[in-house]
mmCIF file as gemmi writes it, N, C-alpha and C atoms, coordinates in Angstrom:
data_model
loop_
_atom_site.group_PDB
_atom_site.id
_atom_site.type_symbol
_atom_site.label_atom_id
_atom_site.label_alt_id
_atom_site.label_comp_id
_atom_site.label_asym_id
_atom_site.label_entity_id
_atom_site.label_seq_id
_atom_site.pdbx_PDB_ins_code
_atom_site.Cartn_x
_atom_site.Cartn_y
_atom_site.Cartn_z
_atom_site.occupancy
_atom_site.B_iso_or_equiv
_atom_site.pdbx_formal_charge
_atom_site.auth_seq_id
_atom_site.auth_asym_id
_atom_site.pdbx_PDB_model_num
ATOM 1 N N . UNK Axp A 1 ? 13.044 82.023 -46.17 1 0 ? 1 A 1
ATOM 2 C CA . UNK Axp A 1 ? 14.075 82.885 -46.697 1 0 ? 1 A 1
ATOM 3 C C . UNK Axp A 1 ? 15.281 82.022 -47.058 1 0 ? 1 A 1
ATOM 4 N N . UNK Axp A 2 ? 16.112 82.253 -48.366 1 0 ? 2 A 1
ATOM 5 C CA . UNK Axp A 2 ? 16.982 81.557 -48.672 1 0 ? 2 A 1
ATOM 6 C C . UNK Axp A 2 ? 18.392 82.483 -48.076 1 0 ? 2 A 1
ATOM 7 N N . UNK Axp A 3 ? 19.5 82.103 -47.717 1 0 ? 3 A 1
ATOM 8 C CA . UNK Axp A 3 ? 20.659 82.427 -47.269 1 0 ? 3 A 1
ATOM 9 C C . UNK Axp A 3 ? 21.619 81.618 -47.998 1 0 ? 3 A 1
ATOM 10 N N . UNK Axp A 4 ? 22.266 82.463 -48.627 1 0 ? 4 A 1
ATOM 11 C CA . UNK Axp A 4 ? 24.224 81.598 -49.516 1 0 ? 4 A 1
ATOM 12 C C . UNK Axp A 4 ? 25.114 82.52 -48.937 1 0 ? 4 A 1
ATOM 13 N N . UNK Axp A 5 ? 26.306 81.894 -48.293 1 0 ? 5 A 1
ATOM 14 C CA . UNK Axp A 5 ? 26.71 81.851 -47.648 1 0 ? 5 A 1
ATOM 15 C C . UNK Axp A 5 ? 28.355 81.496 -48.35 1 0 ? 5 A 1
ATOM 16 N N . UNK Axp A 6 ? 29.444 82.376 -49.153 1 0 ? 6 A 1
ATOM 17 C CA . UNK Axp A 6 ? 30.148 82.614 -49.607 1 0 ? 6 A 1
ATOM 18 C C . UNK Axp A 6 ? 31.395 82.148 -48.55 1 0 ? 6 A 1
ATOM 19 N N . UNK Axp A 7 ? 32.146 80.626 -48.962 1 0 ? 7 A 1
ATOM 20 C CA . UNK Axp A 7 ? 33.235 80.185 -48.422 1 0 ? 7 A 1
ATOM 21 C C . UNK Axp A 7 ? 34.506 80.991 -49.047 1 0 ? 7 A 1
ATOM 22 N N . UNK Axp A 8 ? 34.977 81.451 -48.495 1 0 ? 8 A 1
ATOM 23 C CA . UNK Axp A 8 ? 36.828 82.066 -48.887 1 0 ? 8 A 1
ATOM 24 C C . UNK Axp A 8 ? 37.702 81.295 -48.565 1 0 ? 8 A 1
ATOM 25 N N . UNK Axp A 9 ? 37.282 80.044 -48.099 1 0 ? 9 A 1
ATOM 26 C CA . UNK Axp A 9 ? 38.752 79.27 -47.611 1 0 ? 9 A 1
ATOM 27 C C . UNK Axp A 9 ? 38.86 79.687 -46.015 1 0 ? 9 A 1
ATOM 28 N N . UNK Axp A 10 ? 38.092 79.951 -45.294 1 0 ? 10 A 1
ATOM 29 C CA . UNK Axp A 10 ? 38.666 80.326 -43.98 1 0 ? 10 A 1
ATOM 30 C C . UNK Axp A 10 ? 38.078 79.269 -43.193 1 0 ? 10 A 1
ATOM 31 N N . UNK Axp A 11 ? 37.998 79.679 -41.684 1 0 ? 11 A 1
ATOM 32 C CA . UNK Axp A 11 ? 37.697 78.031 -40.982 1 0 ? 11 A 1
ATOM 33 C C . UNK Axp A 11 ? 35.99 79.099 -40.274 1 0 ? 11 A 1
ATOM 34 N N . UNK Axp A 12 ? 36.328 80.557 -40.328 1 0 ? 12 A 1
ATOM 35 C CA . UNK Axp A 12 ? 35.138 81.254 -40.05 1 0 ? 12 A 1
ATOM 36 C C . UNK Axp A 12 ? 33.936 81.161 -40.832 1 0 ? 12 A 1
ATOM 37 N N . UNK Axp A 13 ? 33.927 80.731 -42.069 1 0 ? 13 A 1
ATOM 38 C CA . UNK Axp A 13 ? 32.92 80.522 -42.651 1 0 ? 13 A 1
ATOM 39 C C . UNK Axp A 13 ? 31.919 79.677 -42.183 1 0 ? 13 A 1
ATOM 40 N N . UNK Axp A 14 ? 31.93 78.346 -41.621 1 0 ? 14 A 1
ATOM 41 C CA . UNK Axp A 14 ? 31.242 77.409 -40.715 1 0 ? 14 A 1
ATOM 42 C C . UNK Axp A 14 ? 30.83 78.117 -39.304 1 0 ? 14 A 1
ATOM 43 N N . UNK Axp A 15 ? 31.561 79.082 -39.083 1 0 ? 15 A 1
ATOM 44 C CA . UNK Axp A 15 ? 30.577 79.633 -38.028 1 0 ? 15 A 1
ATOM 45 C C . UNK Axp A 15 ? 29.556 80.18 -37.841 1 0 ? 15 A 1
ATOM 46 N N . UNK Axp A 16 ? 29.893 81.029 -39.13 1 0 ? 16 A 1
ATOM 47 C CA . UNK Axp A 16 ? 28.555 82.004 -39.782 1 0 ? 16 A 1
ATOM 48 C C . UNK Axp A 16 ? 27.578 81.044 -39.662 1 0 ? 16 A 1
ATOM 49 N N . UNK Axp A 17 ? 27.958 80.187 -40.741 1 0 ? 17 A 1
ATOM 50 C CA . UNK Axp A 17 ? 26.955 79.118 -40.876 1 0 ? 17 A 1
ATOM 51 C C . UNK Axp A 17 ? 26.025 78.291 -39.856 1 0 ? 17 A 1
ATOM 52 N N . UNK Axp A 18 ? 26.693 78.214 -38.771 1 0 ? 18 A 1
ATOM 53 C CA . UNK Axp A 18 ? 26.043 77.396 -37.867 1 0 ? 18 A 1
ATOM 54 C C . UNK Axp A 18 ? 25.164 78.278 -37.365 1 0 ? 18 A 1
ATOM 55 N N . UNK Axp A 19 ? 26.087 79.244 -36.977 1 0 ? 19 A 1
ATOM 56 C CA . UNK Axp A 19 ? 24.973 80.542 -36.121 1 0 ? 19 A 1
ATOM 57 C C . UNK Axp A 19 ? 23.472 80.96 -36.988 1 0 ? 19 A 1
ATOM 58 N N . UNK Axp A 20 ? 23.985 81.012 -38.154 1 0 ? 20 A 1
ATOM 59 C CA . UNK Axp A 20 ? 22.795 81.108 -38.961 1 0 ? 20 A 1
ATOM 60 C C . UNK Axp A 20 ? 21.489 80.15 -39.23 1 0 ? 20 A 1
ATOM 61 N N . UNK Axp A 21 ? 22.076 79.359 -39.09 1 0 ? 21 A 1
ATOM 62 C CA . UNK Axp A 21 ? 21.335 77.914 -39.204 1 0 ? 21 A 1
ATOM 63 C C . UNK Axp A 21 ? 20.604 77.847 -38.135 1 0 ? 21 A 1
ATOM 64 N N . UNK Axp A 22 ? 20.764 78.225 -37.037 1 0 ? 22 A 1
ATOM 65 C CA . UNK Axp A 22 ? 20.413 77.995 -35.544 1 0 ? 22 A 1
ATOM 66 C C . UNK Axp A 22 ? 19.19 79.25 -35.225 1 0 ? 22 A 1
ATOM 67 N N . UNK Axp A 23 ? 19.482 80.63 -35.838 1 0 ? 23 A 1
ATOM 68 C CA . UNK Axp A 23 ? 18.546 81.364 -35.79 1 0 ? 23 A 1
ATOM 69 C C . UNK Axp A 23 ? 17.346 81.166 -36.63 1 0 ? 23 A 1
ATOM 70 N N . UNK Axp A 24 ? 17.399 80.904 -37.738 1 0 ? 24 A 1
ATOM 71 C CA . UNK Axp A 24 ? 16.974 80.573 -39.126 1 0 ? 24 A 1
ATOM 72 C C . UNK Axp A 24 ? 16.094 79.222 -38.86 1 0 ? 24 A 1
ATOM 73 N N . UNK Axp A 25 ? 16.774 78.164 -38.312 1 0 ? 25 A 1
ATOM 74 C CA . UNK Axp A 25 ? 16.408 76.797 -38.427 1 0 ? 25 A 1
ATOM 75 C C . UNK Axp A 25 ? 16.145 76.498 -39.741 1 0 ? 25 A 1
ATOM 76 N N . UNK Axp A 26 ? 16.95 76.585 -40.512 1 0 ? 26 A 1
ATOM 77 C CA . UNK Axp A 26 ? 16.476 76.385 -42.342 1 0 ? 26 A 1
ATOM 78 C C . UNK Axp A 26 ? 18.416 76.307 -42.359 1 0 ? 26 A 1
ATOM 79 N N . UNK Axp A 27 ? 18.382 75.045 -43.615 1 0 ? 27 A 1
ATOM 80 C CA . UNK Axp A 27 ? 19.743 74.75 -43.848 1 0 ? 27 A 1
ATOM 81 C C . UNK Axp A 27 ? 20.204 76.37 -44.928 1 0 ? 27 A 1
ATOM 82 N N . UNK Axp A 28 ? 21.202 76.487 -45.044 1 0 ? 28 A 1
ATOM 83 C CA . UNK Axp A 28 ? 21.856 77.621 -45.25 1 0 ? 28 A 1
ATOM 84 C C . UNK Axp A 28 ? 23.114 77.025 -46.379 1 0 ? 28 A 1
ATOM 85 N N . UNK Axp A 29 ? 22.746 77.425 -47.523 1 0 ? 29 A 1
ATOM 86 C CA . UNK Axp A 29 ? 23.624 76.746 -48.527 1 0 ? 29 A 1
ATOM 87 C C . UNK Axp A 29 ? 25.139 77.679 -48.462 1 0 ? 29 A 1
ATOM 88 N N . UNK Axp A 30 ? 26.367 76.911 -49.004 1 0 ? 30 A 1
ATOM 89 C CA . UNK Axp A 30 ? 27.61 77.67 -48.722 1 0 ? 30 A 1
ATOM 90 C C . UNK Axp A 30 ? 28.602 77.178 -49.934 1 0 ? 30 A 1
ATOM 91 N N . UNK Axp A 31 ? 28.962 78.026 -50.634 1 0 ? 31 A 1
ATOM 92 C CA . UNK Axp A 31 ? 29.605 77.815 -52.071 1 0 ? 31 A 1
ATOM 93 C C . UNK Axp A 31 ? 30.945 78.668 -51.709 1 0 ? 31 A 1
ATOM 94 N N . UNK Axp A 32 ? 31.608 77.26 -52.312 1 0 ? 32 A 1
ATOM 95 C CA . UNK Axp A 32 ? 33.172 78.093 -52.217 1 0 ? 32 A 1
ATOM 96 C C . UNK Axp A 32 ? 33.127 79.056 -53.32 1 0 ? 32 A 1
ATOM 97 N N . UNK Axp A 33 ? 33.92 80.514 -53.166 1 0 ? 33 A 1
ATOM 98 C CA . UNK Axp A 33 ? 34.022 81.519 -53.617 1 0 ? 33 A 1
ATOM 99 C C . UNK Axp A 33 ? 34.763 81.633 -55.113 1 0 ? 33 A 1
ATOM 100 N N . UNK Axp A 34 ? 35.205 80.899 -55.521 1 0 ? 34 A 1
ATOM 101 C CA . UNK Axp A 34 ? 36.025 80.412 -56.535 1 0 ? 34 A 1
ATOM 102 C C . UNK Axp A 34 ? 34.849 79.617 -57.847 1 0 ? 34 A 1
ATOM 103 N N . UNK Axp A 35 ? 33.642 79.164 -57.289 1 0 ? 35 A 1
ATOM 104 C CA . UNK Axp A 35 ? 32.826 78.379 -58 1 0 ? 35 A 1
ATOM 105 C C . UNK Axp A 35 ? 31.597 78.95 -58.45 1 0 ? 35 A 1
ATOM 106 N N . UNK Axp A 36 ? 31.712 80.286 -57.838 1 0 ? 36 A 1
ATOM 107 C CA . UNK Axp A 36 ? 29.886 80.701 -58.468 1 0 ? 36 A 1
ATOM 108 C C . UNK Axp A 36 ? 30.449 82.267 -59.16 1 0 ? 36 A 1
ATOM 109 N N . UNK Axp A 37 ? 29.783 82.157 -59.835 1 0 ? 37 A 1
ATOM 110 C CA . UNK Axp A 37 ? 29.587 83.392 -60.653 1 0 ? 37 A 1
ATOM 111 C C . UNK Axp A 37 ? 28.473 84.131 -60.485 1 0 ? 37 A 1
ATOM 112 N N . UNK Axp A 38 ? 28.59 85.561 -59.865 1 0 ? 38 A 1
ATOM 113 C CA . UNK Axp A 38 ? 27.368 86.732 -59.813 1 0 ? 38 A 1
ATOM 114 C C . UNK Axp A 38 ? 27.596 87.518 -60.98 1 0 ? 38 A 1
């Protein structure tokens, strides 16, 4: 399963991330919010 993982500039975003990473065991990509277009 793929997971992106939407940075806002906060310092909480890396937490998500880790926690996710840790359940998952699969790296977890994370794009600052300013750079991707949906």
């Amino acid at each position: 399963m793929k997971v992106m993982i939407l940075d806002n500039y906060d310092s909480f975003t890396y937490n998500l991330v880790h926690m996710a990473e840790a359940i998952l065991h699969e790296k977890v990509d994370v794009y600052l919010n300013d750079q991707v277009i949906l």
